[in-house]
C-alpha positions in Angstrom: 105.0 47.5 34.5 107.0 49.1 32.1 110.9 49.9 32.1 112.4 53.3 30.2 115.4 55.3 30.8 113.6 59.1 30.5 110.0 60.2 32.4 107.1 60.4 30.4 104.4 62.9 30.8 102.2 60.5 32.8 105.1 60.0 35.2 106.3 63.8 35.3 102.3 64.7 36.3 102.4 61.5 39.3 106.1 63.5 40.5 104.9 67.0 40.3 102.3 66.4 43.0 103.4 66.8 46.5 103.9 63.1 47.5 106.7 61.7 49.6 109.1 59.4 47.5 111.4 56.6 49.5 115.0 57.0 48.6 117.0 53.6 48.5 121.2 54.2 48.8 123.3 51.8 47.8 124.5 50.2 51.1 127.3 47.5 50.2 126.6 44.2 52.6 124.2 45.9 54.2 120.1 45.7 53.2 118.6 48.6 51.9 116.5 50.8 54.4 114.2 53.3 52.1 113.4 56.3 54.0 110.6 59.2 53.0 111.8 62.3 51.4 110.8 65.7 49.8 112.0 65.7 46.1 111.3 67.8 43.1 112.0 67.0 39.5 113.9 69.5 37.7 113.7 71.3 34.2 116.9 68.4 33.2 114.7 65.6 34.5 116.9 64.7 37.5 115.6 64.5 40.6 116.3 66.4 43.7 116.0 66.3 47.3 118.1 68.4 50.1 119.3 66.5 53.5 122.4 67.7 56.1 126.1 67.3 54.6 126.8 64.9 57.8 124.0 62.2 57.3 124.3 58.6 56.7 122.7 58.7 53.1 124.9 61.7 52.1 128.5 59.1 53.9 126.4 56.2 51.9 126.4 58.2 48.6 129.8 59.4 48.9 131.2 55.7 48.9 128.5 54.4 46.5 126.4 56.7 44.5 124.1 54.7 43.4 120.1 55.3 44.9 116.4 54.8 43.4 113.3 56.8 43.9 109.9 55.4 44.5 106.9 57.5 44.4 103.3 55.9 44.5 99.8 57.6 44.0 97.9 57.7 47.4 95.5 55.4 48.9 91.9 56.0 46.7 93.4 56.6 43.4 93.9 53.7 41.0 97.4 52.4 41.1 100.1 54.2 39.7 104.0 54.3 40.5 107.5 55.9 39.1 110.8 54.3 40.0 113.7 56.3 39.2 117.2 54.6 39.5 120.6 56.0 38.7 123.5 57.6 40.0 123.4 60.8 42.8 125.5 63.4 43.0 126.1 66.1 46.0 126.2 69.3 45.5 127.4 72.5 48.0 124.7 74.8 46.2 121.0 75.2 46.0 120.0 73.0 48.9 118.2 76.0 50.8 116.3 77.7 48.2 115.5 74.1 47.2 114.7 73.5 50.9 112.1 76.4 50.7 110.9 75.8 47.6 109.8 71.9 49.1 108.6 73.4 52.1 106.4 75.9 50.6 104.9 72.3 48.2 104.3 70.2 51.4 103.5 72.8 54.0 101.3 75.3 54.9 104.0 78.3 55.3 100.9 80.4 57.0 101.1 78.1 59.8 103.5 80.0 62.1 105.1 76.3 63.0 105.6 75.2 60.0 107.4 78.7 59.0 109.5 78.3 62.4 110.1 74.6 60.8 111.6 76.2 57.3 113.3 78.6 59.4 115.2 75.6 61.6 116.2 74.0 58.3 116.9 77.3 56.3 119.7 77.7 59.3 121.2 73.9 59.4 123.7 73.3 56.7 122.4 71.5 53.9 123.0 70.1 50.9 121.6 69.1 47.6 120.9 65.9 46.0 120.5 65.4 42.6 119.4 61.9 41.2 120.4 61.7 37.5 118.0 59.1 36.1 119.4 56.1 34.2 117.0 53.9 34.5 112.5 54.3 35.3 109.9 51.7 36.0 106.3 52.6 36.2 102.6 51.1 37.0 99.9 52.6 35.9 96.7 50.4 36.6 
């Protein structure tokens, strides 16, 4: 395992592909409770996701900004994992072209449900998350 503060080309390649990462928020006394999430790196290297303005991560990140990323290559490929820690901001903008732009990676937008799923989201407020990096572990076995 190695520790780095910027992604390498291995680890942008392992983040590029449409896996699920587990976003860890800060959570004061409380333990962390990692949940599955949609994310895309961006051109800058931060990392974004898009959730509703009035979920617990979002009232979580508000108070404490801090959250980590984990993204790990699937079972049947050799062992290989990114961990991305740092500081999130929220942002108002973006969330819904970033929304389809997720949906588009992980889903089959042929598949009339699925496209009626985009559609749901694309008409819930959202907004976006972006994970500035400040700190990345990796594996690579």
């Amino acid at each position: 395992m190695t520790a780095d503060t910027s992604l390498t080309a291995d680890d942008l390649e392992l983040l590029r592909r449409p896996l699920h990462g587990f976003l860890t928020v800060a959570a004061g006394p409380l333990p962390p409770q990692p949940r599955p999430v949609w994310f895309e790196v961006a051109d800058d290297g931060t990392l974004q996701l898009f959730t509703g303005p009035d979920t617990l991560k979002v009232g979580r990140l508000r108070r404490d900004p801090r959250a980590s990323i984990v993204v790990a290559a699937p079972v049947g490929e050799r062992e290989h994992w990114v961990s991305v820690a740092g500081t999130v901001t929220v942002e108002a903008d973006g969330a819904h072209d970033l929304a389809a732009r997720l949906a588009a990676r992980y889903w089959d937008l042929s598949d009339p449900v699925r496209a009626g799923d985009l559609a749901g989201i694309l008409a819930e407020d959202q907004v976006r998350l972006v994970l500035h990096p400040e700190s990345v572990s990796r594996y690579v076995y």
